[in-house]
C-alpha positions in Angstrom: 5.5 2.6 32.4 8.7 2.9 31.3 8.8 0.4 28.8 6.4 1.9 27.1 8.4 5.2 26.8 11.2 3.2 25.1 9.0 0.5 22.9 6.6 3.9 21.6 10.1 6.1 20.9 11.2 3.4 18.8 8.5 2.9 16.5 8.8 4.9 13.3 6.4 7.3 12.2 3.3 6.3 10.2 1.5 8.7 7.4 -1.6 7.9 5.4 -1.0 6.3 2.3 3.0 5.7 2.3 4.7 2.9 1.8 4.9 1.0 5.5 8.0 0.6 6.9 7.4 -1.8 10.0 6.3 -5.3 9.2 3.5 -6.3 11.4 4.9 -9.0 12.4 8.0 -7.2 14.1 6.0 -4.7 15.4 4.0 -7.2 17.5 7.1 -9.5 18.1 8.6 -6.1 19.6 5.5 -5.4 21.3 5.2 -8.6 22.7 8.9 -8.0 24.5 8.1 -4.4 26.0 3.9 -5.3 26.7 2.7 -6.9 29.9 1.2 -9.8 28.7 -2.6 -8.8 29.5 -2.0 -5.8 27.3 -0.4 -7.3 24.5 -3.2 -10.0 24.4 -5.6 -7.1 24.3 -3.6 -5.2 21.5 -3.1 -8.6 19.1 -6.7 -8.8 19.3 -7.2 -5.5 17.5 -8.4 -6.2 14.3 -9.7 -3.3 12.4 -12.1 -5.5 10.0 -13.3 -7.7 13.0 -13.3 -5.3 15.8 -15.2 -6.1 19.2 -15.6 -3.9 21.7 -15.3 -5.9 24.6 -11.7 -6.8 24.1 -10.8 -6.1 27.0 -13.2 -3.3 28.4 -10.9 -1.1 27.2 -11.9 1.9 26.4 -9.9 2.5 23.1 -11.8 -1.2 21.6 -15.1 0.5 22.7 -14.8 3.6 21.1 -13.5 2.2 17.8 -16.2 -0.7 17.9 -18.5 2.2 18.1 -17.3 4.1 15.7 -16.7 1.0 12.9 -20.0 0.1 13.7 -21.9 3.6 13.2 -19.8 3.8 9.9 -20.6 0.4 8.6 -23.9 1.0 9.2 -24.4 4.6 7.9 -22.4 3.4 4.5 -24.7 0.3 4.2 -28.2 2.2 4.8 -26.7 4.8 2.2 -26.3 2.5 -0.3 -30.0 0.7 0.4 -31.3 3.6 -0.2 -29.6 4.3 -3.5 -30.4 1.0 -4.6 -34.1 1.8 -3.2 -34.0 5.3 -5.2 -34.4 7.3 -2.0 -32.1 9.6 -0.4 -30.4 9.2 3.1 -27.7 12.2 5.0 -25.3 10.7 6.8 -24.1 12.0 9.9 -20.2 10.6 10.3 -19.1 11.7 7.2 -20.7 13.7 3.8 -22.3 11.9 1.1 -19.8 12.8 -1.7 -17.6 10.7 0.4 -19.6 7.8 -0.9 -20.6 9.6 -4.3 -17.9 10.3 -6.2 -15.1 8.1 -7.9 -14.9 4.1 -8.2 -15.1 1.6 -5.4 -11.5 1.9 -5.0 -11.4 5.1 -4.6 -14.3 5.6 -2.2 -12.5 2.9 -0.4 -9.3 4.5 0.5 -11.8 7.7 1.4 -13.3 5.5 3.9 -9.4 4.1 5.2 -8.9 8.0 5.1 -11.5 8.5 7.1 -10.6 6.1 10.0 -7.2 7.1 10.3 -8.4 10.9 10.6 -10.6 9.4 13.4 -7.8 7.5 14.9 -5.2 10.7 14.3 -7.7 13.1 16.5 -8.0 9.8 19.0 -4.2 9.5 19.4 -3.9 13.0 20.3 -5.2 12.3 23.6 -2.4 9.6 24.6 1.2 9.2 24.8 3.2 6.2 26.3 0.1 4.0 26.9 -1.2 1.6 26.0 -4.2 3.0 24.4 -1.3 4.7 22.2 -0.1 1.7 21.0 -3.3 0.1 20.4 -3.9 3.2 17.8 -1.0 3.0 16.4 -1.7 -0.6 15.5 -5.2 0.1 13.8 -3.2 2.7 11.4 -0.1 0.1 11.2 -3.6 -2.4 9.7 -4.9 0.6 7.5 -1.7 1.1 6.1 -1.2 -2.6 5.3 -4.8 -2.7 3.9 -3.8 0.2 1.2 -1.0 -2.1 0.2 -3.1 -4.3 -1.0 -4.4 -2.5 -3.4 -3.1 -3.2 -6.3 -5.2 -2.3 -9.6 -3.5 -4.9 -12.1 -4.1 -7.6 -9.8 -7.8 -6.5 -8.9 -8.9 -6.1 -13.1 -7.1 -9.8 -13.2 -8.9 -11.0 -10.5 -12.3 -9.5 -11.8 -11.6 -10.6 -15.5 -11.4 -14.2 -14.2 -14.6 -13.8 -11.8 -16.5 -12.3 -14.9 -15.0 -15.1 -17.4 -16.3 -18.3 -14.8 -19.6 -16.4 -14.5 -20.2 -15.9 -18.2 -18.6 -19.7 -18.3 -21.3 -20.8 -15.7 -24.1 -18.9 -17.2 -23.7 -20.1 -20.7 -24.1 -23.8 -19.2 -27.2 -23.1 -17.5 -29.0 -22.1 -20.8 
C-alpha cells in the first residue's frame, strides 16, 4: 500500500480543460513501476471510449461502464427523437446540455460531464487503486480536449465536403 502513497503524491494535479502536464505515456510507464502487475493490467485497460465493465470485476470499471453506457444511450435516444420530431427528458443530465451550441461545444459539455462524475467518484478514494484508475479516465478526458483543435477540424471537414461534392458530381 505504500507504494501507492508515494506513486499518487507524485502525480500532479489535473483540472478540466487545462493544458495536461503528464504525458500518458510516463504516467503509465511510472505506474507500471509502483502498480502490482494485476492492477496495472487492469488500469492500462481503462479506456474511456471503449470501456468494459468487466475489466477486472472491479468495481470502479463497473460503475463507469454503467454510467458511459446510460449516457451514450440517453444522448443517442435524445437525438432519435429529435430527428423523429418528438420529445425525450433525460434523466443523467438536462436537455440544454444537448440543446444549445455546436457539436463541439455540446462535446466538451458531455467531457464536462464525465469528469464531474468521475470528480464526485474520486472523493471516495485515496491511495488505491480505484484512485488511480480515476485519475487515468480524467488524464484520457484531458487528452481528448487536446485534440480539439478548430482549424484542423474546418480543414478536415472542407476536404470531407470537397470529395463528397467530387463523388457526387460523378455519379450524375
Amino acid at each position: 500500500m505504500d507504494r501507492y502513497y508515494y506513486f499518487i503524491s507524485t502525480l500532479p494535479m489535473l483540472f478540466f480543460d487545462r493544458e495536461v502536464q503528464l504525458q500518458r505515456e510516463v504516467f503509465l510507464d511510472e505506474a507500471s513501476r509502483w502498480l502490482s502487475g494485476g492492477d496495472y493490467k487492469i488500469l492500462t485497460s481503462m479506456d474511456m471510449r471503449t470501456i468494459s465493465g468487466e475489466i477486472g470485476g472491479h468495481p470502479i470499471a463497473r460503475w463507469y461502464s454503467r454510467f458511459e453506457t446510460g449516457l451514450r444511450r440517453e444522448t443517442a435516444a435524445w437525438r432519435t427523437a429529435q430527428k423523429n420530431n418528438q420529445d425525450y427528458k433525460t434523466t443523467l443530465f438536462p436537455v440544454a446540455l444537448l440543446k444549445e451550441g455546436n457539436p463541439l461545444d455540446v462535446e466538451k459539455k458531455l467531457l464536462k460531464l464525465r469528469w464531474d462524475e468521475l470528480d464526485e467518484r474520486e472523493r471516495d478514494y485515496h491511495f488505491d487503486l480505484a484512485y488511480v484508475m480515476i485519475y487515468y479516465l480524467k488524464l484520457q478526458i484531458l487528452y481528448r480536449l487536446s485534440t480539439f483543435n478548430k482549424e484542423k477540424g474546418l480543414e478536415k471537414f472542407q476536404k470531407l465536403y470537397e470529395v463528397n461534392v467530387w463523388t457526387e458530381s460523378l455519379e450524375k
